[in-house]
DSSP file (Angstrom, degrees, kcal/mol; ACC not computed):
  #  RESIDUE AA STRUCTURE BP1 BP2  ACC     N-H-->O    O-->H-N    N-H-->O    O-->H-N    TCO  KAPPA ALPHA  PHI   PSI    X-CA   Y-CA   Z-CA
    1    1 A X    >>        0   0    0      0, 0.0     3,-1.9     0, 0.0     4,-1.3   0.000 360.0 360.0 360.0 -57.5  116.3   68.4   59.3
    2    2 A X  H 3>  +     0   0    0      2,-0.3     4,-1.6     1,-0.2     0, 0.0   0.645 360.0  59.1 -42.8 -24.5  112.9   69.5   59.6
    3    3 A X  H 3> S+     0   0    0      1,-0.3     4,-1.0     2,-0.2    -1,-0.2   0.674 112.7  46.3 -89.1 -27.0  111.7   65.9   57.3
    4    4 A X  H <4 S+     0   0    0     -3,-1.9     3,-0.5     2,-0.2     4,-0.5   0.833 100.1  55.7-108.0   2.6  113.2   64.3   59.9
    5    5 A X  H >X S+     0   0    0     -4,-1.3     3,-2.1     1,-0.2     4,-0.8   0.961 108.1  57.6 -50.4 -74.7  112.0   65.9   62.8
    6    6 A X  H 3< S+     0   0    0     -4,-1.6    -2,-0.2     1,-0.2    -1,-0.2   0.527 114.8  31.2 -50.1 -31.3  108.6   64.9   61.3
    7    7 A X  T 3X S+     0   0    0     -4,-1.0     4,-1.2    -3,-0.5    -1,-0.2   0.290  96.3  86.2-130.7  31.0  109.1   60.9   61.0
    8    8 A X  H X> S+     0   0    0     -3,-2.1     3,-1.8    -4,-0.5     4,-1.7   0.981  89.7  51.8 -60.7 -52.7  111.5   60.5   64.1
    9    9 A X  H 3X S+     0   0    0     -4,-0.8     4,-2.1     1,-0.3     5,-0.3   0.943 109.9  45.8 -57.7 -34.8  108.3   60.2   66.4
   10   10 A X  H 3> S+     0   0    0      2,-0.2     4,-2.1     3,-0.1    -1,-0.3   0.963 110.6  57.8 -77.5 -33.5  107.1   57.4   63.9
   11   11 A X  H <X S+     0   0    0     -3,-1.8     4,-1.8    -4,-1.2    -2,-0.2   0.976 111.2  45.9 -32.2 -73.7  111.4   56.0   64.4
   12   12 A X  H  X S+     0   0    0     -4,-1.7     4,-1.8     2,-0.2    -2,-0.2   0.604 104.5  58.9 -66.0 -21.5  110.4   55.8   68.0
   13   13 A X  H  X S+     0   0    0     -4,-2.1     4,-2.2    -5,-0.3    -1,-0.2   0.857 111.5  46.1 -72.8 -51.3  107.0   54.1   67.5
   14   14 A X  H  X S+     0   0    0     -4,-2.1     4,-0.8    -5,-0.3    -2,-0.2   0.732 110.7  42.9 -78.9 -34.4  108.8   51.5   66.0
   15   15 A X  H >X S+     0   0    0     -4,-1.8     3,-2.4     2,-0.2     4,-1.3   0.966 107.6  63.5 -43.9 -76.1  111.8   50.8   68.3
   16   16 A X  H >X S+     0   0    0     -4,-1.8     4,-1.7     1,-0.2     3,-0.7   0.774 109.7  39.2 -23.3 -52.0  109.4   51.0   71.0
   17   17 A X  H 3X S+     0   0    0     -4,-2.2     4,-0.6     1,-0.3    -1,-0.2   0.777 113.5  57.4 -75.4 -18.1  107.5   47.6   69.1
   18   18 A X  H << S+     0   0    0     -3,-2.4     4,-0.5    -4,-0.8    -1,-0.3   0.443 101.7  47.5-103.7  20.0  110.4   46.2   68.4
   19   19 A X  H <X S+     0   0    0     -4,-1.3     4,-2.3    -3,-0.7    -2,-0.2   0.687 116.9  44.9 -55.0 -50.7  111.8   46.1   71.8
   20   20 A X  H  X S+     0   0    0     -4,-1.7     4,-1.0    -5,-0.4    20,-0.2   0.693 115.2  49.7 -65.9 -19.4  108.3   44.5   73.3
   21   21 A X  H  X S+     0   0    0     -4,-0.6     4,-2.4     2,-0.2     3,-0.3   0.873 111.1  48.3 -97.6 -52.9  108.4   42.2   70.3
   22   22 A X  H  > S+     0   0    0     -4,-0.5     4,-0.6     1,-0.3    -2,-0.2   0.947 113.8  47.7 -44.3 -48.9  112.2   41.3   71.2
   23   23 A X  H  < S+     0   0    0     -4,-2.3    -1,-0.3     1,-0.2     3,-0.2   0.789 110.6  55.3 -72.9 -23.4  111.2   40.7   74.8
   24   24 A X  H >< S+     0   0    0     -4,-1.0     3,-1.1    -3,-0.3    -1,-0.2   0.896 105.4  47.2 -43.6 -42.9  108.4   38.6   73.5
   25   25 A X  H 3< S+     0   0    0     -4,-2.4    -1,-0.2     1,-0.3    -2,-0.2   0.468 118.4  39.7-101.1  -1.8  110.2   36.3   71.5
   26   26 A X  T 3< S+     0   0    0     -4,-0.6     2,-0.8    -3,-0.2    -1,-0.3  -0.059  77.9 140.6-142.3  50.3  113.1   35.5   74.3
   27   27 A X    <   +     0   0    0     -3,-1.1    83,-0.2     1,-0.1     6,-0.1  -0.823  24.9 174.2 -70.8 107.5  111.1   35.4   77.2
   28   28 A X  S    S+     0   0    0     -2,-0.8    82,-0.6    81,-0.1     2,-0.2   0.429  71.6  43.4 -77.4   5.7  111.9   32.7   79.7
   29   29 A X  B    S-A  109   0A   0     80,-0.3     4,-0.4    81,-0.1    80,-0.1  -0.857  78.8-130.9-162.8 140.6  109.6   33.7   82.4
   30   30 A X  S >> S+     0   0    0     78,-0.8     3,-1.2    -2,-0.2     4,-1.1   0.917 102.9  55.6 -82.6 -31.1  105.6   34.8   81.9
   31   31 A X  T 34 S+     0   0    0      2,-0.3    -1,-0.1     1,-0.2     5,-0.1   0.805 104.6  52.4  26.8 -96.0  105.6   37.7   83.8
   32   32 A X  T 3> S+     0   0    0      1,-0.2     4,-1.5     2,-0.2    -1,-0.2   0.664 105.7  52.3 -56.4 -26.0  108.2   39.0   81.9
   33   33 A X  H <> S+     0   0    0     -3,-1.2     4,-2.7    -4,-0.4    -2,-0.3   0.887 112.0  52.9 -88.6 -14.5  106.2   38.3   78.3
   34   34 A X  H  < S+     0   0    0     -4,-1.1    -1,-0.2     2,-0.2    -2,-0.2   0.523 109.5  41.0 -69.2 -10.3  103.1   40.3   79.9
   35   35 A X  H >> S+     0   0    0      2,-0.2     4,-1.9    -5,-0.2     3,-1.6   0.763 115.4  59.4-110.4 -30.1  104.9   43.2   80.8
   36   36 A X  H >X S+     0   0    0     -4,-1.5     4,-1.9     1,-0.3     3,-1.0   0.975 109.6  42.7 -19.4 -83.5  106.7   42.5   77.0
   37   37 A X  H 3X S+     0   0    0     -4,-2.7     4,-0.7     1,-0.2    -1,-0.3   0.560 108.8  55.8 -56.7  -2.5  103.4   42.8   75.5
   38   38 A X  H <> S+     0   0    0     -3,-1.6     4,-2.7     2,-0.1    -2,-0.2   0.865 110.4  49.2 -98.3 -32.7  102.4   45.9   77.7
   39   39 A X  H << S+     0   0    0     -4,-1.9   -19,-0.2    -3,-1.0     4,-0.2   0.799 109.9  51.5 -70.4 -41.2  105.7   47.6   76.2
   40   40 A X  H >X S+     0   0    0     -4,-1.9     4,-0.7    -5,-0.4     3,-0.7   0.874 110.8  50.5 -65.4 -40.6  104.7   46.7   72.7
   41   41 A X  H >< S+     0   0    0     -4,-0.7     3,-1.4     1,-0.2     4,-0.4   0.984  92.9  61.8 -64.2 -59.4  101.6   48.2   73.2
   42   42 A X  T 3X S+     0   0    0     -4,-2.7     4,-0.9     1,-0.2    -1,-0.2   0.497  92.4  75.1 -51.1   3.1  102.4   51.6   74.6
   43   43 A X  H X> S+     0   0    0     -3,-0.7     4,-2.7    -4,-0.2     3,-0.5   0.864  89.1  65.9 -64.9 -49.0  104.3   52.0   70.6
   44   44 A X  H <X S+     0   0    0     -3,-1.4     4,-1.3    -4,-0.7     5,-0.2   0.901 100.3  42.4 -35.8 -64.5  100.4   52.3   70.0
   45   45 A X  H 3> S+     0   0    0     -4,-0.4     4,-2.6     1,-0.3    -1,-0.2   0.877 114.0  52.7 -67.2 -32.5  100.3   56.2   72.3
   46   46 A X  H << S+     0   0    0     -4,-0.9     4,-0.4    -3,-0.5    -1,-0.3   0.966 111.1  42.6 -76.2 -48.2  103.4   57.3   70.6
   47   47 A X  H  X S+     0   0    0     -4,-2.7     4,-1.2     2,-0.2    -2,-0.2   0.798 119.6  46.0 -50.8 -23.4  101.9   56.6   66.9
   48   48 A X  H  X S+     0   0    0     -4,-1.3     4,-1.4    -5,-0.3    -2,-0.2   0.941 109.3  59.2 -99.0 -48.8   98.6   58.1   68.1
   49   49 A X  H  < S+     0   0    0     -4,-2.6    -1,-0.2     2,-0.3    -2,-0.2   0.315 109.7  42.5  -0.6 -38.2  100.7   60.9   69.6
   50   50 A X  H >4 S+     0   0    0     -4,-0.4     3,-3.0     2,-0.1    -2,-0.2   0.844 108.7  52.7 -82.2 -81.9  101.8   61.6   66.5
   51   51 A X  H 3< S+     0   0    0     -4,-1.2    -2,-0.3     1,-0.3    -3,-0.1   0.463 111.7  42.7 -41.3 -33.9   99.1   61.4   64.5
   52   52 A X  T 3< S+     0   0    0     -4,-1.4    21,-0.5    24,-0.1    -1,-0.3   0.126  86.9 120.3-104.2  11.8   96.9   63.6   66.3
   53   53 A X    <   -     0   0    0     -3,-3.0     2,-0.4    19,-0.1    -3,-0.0  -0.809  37.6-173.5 -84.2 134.5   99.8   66.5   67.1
   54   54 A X    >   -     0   0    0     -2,-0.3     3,-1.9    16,-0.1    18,-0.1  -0.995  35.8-121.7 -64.2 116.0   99.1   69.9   65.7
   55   55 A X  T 3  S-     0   0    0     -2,-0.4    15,-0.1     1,-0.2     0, 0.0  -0.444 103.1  -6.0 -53.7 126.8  102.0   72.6   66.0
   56   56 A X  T 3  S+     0   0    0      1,-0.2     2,-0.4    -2,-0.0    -1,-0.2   0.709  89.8 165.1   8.0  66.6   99.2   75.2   68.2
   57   57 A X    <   -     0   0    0     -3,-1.9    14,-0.2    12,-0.1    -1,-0.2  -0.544  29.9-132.6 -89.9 147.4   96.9   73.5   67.9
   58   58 A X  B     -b   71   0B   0     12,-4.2    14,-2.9    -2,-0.4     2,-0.1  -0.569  38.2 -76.6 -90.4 161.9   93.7   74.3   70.3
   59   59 A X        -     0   0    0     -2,-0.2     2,-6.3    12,-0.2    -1,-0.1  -0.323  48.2-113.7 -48.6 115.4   91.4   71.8   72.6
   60   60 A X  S    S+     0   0    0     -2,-0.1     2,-0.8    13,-0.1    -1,-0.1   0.156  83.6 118.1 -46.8  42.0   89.1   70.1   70.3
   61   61 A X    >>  -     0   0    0     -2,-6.3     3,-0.8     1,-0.1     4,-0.8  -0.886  44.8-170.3-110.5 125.3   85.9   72.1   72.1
   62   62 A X  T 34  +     0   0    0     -2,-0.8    -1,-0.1     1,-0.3     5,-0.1   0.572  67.0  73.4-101.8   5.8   84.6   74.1   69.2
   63   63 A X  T 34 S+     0   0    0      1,-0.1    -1,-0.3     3,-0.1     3,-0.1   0.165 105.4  39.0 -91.4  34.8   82.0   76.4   71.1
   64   64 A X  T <4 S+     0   0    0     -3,-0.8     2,-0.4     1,-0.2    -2,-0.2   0.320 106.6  78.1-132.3 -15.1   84.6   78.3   72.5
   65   65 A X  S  < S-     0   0    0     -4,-0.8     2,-0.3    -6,-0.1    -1,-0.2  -0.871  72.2-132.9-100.9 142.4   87.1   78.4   69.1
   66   66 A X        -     0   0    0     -2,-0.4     3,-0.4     1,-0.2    -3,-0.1  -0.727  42.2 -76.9 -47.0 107.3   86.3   80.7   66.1
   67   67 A X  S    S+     0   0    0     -2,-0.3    -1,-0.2     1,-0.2     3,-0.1   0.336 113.9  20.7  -2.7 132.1   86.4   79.2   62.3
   68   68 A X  S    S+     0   0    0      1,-0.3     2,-0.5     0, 0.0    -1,-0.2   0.481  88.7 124.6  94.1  14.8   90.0   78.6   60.5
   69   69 A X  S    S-     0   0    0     -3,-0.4    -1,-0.3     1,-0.1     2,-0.2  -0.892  74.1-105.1-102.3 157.4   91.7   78.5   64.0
   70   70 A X        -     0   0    0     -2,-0.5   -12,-4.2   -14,-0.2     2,-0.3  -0.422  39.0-172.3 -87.7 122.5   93.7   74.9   64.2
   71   71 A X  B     -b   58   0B   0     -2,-0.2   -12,-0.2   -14,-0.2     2,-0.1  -0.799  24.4-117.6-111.6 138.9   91.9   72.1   66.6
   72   72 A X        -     0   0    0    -14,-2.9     2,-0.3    -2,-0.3   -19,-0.1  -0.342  43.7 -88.5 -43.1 154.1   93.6   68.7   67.5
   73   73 A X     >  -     0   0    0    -21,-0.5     4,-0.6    -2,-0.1   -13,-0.1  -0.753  34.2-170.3 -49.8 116.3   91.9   65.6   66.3
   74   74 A X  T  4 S+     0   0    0     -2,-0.3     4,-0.3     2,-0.2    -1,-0.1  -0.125  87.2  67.4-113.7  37.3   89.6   64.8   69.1
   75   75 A X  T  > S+     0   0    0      2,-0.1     4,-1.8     3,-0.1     5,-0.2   0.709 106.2  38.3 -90.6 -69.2   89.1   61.4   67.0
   76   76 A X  T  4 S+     0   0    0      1,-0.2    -2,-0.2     2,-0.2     5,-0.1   0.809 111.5  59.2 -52.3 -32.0   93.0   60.3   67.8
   77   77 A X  T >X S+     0   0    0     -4,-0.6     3,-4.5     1,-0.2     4,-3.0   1.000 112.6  38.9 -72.1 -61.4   92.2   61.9   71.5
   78   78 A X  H 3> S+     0   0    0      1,-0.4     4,-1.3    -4,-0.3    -1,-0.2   0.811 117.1  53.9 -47.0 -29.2   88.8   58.8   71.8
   79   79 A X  H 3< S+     0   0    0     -4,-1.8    -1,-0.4     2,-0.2     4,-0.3   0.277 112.5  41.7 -94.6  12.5   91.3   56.2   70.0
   80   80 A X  H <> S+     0   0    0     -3,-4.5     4,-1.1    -5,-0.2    -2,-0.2   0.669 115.0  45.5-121.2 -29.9   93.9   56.9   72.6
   81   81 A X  H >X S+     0   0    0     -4,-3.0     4,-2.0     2,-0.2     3,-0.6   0.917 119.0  44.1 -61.5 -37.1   91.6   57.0   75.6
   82   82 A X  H >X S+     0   0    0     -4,-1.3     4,-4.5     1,-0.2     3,-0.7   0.997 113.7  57.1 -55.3 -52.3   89.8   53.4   74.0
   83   83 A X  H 3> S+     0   0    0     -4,-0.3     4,-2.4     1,-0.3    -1,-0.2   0.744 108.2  43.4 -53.3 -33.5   93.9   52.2   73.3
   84   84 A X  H <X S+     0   0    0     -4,-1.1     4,-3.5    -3,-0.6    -1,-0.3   0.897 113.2  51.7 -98.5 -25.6   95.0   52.5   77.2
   85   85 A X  H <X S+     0   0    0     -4,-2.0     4,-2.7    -3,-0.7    -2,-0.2   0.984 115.2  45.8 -60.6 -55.8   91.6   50.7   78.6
   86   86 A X  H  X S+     0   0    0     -4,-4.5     4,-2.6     1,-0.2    -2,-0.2   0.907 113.8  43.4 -36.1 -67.5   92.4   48.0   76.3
   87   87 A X  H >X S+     0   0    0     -4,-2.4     4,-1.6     1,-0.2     3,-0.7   0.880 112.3  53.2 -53.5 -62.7   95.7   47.7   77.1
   88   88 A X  H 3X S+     0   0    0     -4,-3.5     4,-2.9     1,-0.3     5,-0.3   0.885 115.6  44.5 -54.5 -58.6   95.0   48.0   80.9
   89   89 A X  H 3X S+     0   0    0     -4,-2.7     4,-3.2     1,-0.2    -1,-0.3   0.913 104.0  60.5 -40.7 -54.0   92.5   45.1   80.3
   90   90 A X  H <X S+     0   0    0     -4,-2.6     4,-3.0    -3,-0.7    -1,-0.2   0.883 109.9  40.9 -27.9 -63.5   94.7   43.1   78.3
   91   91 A X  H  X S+     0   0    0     -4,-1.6     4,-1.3     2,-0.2     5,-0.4   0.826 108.1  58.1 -73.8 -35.2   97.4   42.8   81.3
   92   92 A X  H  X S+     0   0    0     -4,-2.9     4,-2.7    -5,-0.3    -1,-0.2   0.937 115.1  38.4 -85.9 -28.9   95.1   42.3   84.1
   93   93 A X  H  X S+     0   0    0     -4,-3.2     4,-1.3    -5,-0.3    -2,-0.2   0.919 115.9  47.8 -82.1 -20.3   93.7   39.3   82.4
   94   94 A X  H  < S+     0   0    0     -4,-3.0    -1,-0.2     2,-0.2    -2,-0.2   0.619 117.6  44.6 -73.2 -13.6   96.7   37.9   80.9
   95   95 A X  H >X S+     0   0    0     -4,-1.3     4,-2.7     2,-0.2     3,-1.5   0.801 106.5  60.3-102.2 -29.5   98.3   38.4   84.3
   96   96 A X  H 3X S+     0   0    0     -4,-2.7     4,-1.0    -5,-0.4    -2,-0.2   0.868 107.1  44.6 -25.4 -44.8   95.3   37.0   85.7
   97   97 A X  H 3< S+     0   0    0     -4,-1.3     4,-0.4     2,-0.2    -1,-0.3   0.321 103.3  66.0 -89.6  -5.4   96.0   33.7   83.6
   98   98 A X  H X> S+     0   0    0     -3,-1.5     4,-2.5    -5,-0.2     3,-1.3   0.864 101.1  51.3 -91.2 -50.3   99.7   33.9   84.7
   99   99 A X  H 3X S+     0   0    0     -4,-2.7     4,-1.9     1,-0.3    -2,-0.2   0.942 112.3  43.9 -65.3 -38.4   98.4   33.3   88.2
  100  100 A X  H 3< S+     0   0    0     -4,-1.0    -1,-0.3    -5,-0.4    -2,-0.2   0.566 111.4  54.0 -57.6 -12.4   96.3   30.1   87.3
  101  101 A X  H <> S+     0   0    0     -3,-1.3     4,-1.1    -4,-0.4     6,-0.8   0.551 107.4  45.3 -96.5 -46.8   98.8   29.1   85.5
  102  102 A X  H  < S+     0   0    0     -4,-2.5    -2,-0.2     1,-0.2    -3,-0.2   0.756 116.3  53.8 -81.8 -26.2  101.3   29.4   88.5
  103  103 A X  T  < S+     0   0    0     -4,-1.9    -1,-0.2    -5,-0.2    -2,-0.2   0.495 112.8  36.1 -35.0 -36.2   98.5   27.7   90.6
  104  104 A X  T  4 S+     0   0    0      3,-0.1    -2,-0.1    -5,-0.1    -3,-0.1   0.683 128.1  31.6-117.8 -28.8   97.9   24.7   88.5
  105  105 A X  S  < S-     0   0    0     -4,-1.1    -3,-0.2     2,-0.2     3,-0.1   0.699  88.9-126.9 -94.9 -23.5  101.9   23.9   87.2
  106  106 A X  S    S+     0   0    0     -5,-0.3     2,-0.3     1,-0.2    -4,-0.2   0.692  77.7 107.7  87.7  -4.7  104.0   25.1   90.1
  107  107 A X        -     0   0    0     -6,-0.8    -1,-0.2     1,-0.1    -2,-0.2  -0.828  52.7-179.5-138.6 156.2  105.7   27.1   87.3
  108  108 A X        +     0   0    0     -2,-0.3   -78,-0.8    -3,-0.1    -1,-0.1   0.463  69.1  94.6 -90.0 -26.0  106.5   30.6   85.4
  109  109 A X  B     -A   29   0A   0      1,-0.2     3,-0.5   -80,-0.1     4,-0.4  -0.279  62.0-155.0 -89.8 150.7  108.8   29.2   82.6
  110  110 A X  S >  S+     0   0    0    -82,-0.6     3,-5.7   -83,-0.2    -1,-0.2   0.984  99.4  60.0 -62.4 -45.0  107.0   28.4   79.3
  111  111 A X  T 3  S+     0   0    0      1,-0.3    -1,-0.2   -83,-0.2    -2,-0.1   0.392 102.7  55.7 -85.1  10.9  109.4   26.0   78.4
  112  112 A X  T 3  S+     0   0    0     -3,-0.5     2,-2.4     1,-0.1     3,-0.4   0.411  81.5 102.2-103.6 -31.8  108.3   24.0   81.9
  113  113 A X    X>  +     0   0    0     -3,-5.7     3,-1.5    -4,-0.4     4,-1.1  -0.135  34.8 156.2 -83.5  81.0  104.8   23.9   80.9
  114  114 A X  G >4  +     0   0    0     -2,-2.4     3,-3.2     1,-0.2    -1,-0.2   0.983  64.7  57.8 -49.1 -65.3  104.5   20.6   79.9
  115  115 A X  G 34 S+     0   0    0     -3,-0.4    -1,-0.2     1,-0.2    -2,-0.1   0.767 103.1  60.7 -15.1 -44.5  100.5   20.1   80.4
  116  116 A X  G <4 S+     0   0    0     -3,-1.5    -1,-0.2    -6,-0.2    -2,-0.2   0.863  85.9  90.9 -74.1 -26.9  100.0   23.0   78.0
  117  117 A X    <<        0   0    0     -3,-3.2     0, 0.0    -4,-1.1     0, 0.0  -0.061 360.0 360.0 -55.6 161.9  101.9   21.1   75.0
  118  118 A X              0   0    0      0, 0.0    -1,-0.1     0, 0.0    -4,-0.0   0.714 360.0 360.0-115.6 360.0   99.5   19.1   72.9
């Protein structure tokens, strides 16, 4: 029980992407693949989440902890903060381009955008 305790969270990392990846790949609407890909992403916090967990573990500030006592990874902590700006970026331009997109075609659907085909 305990072994699996230990790679459910990584179980859940992986549903989580393949639900955003499902909603990628049969999205009719663009919206809907941007908020897809934002769901795909957040698998990203739960792997990092993981990965940085220590069972009582203390705040990565080490002038206040004594040798041998168990710190978090304040590595995973910088990769998670970098992970959510990204993401946040990510969406506001892609949804940025959804509105130019709805501006210049009249349209949401992919399968509608003709112009884009080549």
């Amino acid at each position: 029980m305990n072994s699996f305790l230990q790679i459910y969270p990584y179980l859940i990392a992986g549903w989580i992407f393949l639900c955003g990846l499902y909603g990628i790949a049969t999205s009719k609407h663009l919206v809907h693949m941007v908020i897809s890909l934002a769901v795909l992403q957040t698998s990203t916090y739960v792997l990092l989440l993981n990965i940085g967990y220590r069972v009582h573990g203390a705040a990565p500030v080490f002038a206040d902890i004594s040798p041998g006592v168990t710190t978090v990874d304040p590595v995973v902590q910088a990769l998670m903060l970098t992970d959510v700006v990204v993401e946040a970026t990510v969406v506001a331009l892609l949804l940025a381009m959804v509105v130019t997109v709805n501006d210049r075609a009249g349209t949401l659907s992919p399968d509608d955008l003709r112009m884009m085909r080549g």
